[in-house]
TORNUNU-238488 format. One line per 10 residues: for each residue x, y negated, z of C-alpha. Coordinates in nm, 4 decimals. Example, Ala and Ser with C-alpha at 12.3 -4.5 7.8 and 13.67 -1.06 7.14 Angstrom:
residues 2
1.2300 0.4500 0.7800 | 1.3670 0.1060 0.7140
END
This chain:
residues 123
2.7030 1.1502 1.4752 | 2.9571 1.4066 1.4035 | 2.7242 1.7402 1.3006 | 2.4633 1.5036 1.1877 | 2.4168 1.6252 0.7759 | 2.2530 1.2881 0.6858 | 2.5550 1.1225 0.8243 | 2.7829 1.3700 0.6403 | 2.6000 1.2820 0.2937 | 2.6405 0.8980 0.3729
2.9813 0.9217 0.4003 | 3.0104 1.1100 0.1351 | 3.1267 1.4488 0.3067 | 2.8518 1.6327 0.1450 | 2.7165 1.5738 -0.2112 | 2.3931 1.4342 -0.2613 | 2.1683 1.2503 -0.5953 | 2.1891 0.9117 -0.4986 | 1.9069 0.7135 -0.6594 | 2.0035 0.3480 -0.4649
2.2498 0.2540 -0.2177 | 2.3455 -0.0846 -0.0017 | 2.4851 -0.2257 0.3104 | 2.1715 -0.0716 0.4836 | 2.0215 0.2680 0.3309 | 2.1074 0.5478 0.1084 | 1.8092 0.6626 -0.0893 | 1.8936 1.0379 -0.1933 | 1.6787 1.2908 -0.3904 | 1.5524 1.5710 -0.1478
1.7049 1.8869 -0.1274 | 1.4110 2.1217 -0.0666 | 1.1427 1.8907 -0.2458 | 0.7771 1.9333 -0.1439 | 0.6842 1.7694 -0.5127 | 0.8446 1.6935 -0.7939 | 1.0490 1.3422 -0.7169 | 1.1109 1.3857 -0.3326 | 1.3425 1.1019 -0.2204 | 1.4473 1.0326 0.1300
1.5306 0.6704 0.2399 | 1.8172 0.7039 0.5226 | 1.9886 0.3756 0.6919 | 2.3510 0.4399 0.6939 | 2.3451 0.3699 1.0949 | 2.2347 0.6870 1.2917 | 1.9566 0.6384 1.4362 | 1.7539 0.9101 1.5552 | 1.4203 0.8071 1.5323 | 1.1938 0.4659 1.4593
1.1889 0.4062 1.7892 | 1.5103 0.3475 1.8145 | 1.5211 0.1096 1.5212 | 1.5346 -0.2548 1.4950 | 1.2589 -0.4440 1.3341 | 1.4797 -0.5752 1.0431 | 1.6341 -0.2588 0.9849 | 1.2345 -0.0471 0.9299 | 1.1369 -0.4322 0.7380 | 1.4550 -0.3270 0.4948
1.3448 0.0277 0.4408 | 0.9835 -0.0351 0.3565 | 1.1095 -0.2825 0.1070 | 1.3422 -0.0298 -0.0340 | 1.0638 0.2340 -0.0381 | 0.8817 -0.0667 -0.2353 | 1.1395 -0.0750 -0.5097 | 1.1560 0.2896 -0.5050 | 0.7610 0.2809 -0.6009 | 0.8470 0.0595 -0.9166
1.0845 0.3255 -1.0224 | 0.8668 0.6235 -0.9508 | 0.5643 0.4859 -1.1630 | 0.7858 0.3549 -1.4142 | 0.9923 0.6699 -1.4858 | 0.7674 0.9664 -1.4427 | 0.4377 1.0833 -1.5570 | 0.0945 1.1015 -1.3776 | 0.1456 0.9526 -1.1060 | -0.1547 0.8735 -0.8924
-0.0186 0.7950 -0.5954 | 0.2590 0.8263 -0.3040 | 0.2332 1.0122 0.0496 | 0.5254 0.8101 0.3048 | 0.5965 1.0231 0.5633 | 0.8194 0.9902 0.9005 | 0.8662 1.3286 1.0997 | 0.8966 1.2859 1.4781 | 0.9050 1.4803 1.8146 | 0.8974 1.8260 1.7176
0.8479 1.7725 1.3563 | 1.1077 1.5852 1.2590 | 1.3635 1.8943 1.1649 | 1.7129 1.6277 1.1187 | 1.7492 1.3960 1.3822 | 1.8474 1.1133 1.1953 | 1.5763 0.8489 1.0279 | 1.4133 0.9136 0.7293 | 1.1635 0.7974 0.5364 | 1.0024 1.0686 0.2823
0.8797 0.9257 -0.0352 | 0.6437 1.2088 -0.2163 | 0.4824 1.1170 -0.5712 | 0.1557 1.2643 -0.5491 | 0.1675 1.4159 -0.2105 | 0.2535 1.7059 -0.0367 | 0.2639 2.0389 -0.2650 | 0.1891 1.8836 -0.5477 | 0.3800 1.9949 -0.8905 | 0.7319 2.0980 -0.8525
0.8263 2.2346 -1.2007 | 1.0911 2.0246 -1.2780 | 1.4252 2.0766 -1.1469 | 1.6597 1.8301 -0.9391 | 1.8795 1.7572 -1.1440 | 1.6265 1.6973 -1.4483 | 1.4295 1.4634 -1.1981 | 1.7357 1.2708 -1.1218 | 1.7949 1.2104 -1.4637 | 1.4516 1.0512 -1.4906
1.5157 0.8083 -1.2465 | 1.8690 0.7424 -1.3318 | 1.8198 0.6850 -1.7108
END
């Protein structure tokens, strides 16, 4: 979709901290983080909302959020836990698929910056 940002950012047309990428998804760091280590999982296909998706396609992204546990608990500190979160109807603010992956909920700590959280995951 042409004005879509999430399609900009997989093509590349706007920047983003990529944390994983393949044939499928795009896992970026989030913008406007609700906690420290806010990543989105977005499938490179637009597709406006899981109800729109096929069943290998949402099977593919909750094995990616999987993987993207691993590498929360293994690179950052404290971690009890992980809110998942898919926005929909009125709530869901870009209308493209995504899957929010928060360490330790909503609100939680958000001291560290971006690009020092990237780091943490990348290295």
């Amino acid at each position: 979709m042409e004005d879509c940002i999430f399609c900009k950012i997989i093509k590349g047309d706007i920047p983003s901290k990529t944390i994983y990428e393949d044939d499928i998804v795009k896992v970026i760091m989030d913008a406007n983080p609700n906690a420290d280590g806010h990543m989105l999982i977005i499938p490179k296909k637009h597709i406006e909302d899981f109800t729109e998706m096929d069943d290998e396609t949402i099977k593919h992204i909750h094995n990616i959020a999987k993987k993207m546990k691993e590498l929360i608990y293994n690179k950052l500190d404290n971690v009890e836990g992980l809110v998942l979160v898919n926005n929909y109807g009125k709530f869901q603010v870009v209308k493209h698929y995504h899957l929010h992956i928060l360490p330790n909920g909503f609100n939680s700590s958000k001291n560290i910056p971006i690009d020092d959280m990237y780091n943490k995951y990348m290295n």
